[in-house]
C-alpha positions as CSV (number, residue, x, y, z in Angstrom):
1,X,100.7,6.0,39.2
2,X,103.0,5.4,35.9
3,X,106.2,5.4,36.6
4,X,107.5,9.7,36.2
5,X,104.6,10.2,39.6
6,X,103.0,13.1,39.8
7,X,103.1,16.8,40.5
8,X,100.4,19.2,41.8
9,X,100.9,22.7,41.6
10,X,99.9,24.4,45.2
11,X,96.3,25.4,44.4
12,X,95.7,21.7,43.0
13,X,94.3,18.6,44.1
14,X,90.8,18.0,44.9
15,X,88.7,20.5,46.9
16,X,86.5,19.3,50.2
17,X,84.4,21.0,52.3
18,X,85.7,19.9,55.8
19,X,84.9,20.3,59.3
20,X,84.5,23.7,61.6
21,X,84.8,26.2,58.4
22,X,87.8,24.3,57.5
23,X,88.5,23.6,53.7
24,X,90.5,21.0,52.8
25,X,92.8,20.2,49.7
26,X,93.5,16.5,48.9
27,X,96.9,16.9,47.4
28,X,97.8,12.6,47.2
29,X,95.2,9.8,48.1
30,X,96.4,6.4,49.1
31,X,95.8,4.8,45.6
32,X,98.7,7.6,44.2
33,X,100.8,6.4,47.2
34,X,100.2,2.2,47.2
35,X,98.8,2.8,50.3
36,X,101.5,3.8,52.0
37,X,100.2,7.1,52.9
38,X,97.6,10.3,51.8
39,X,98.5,14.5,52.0
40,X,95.9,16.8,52.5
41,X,96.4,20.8,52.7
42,X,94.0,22.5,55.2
43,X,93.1,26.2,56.0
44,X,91.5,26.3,59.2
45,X,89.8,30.1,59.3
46,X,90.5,32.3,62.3
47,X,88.0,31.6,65.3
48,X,87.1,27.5,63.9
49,X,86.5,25.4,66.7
50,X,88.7,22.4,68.0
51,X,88.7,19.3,66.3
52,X,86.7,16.8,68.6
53,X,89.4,14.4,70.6
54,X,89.6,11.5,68.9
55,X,91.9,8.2,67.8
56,X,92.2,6.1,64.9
57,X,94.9,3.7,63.9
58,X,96.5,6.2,61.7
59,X,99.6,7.6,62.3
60,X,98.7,11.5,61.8
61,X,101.4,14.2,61.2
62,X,101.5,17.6,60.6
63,X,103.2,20.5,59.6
64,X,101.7,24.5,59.5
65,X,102.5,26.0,56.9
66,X,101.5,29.8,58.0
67,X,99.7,31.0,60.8
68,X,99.5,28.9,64.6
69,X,97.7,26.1,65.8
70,X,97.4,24.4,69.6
71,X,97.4,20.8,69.4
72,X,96.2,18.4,72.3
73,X,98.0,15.0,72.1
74,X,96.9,12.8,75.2
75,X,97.0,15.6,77.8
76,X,98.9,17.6,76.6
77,X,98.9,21.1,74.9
78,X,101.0,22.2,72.7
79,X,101.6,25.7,70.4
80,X,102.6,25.1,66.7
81,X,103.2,28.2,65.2
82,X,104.8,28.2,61.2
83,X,107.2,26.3,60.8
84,X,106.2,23.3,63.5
85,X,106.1,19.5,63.0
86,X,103.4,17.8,65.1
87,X,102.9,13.6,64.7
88,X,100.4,11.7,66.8
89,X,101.0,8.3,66.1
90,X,98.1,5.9,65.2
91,X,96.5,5.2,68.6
92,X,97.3,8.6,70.3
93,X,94.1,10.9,70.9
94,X,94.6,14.2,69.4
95,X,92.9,17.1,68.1
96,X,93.7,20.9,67.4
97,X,92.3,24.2,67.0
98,X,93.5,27.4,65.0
99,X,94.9,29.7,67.8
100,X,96.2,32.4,65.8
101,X,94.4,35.9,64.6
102,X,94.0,35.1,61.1
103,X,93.8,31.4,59.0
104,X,95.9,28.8,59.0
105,X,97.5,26.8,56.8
106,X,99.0,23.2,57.3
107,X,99.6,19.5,55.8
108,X,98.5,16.4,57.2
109,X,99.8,13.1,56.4
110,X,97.8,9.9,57.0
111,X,100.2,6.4,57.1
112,X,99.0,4.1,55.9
113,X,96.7,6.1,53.3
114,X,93.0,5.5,53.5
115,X,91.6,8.3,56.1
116,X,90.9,10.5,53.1
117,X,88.0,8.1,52.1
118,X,86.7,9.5,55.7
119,X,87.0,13.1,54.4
120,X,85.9,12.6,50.8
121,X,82.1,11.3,52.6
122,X,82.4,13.7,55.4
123,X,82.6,16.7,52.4
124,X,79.3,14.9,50.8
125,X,77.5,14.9,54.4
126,X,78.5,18.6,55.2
127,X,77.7,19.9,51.3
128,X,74.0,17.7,51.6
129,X,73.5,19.7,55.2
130,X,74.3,23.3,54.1
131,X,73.8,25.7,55.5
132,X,73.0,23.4,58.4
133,X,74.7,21.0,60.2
134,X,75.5,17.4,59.1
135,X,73.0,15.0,60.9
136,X,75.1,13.8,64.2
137,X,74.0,10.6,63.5
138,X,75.5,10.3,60.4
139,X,79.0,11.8,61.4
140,X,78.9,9.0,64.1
141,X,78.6,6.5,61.5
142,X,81.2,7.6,59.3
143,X,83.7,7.8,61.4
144,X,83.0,4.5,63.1
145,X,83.5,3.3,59.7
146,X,87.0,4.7,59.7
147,X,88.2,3.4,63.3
148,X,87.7,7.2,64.4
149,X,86.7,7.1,68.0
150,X,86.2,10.4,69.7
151,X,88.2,10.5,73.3
């Protein structure tokens, strides 16, 4: 990154399929940031699934944009409708689901950087499966790969 950064306008960045319906927008990857962290935009559509429960040694925050999600941190549930910061830090199981009636938008921040690598392969696997599902034992190995350990 030279030294004047960078600037993405809202419908750039780079464009991956994601998980549950979800599509996802890489908006700053760890080698933009020195490492220090990555920002993806997500739009979950109405009726997608939960995330699976999972950790990783990421710190993992988030902030909806429109619409409302329900997180799971640990135990607990909790509502995030627009507007609503949510940060699971690294080592804290976590996962969410769209909750509203129509999409949702949000940001995720990764620190350190690096979990986009995850979601940059994870796009590959889903595109190679379509319109099926990527092969279970593949999305096992990827995220072990990435310290992502479902709960």
């Amino acid at each position: 990154m030279d030294s004047g950064g960078i600037t993405r306008a809202s419908s750039e960045g780079l464009r991956l399929a994601g998980p549950g319906g979800r599509s996802i927008l890489l908006k700053a990857g760890s080698t933009e940031t020195q490492g220090a962290y990555s920002l993806l935009k997500l739009t979950a559509p109405s009726g997608s699934p939960w995330s699976t429960h999972h950790t990783h040694p990421a710190t993992e925050a988030w902030y909806v944009l429109d619409g409302e999600l329900t997180f799971r941190l640990g135990e607990r549930i909790l509502p995030a409708p627009a507007g609503s910061f949510v940060l699971a830090p690294g080592g804290t199981p976590h996962s969410q689901v769209n909750s509203g009636p129509g999409p949702a938008e949000y940001l995720v921040i990764f620190s350190p950087g690096g979990l986009e690598d995850f979601f940059l392969h994870l796009s590959e696997l889903i595109e190679r499966a379509r319109p099926n599902q990527p092969n279970p034992d593949a999305l096992n190995a990827l995220a072990e790969r990435y310290g992502i350990v479902a709960v």
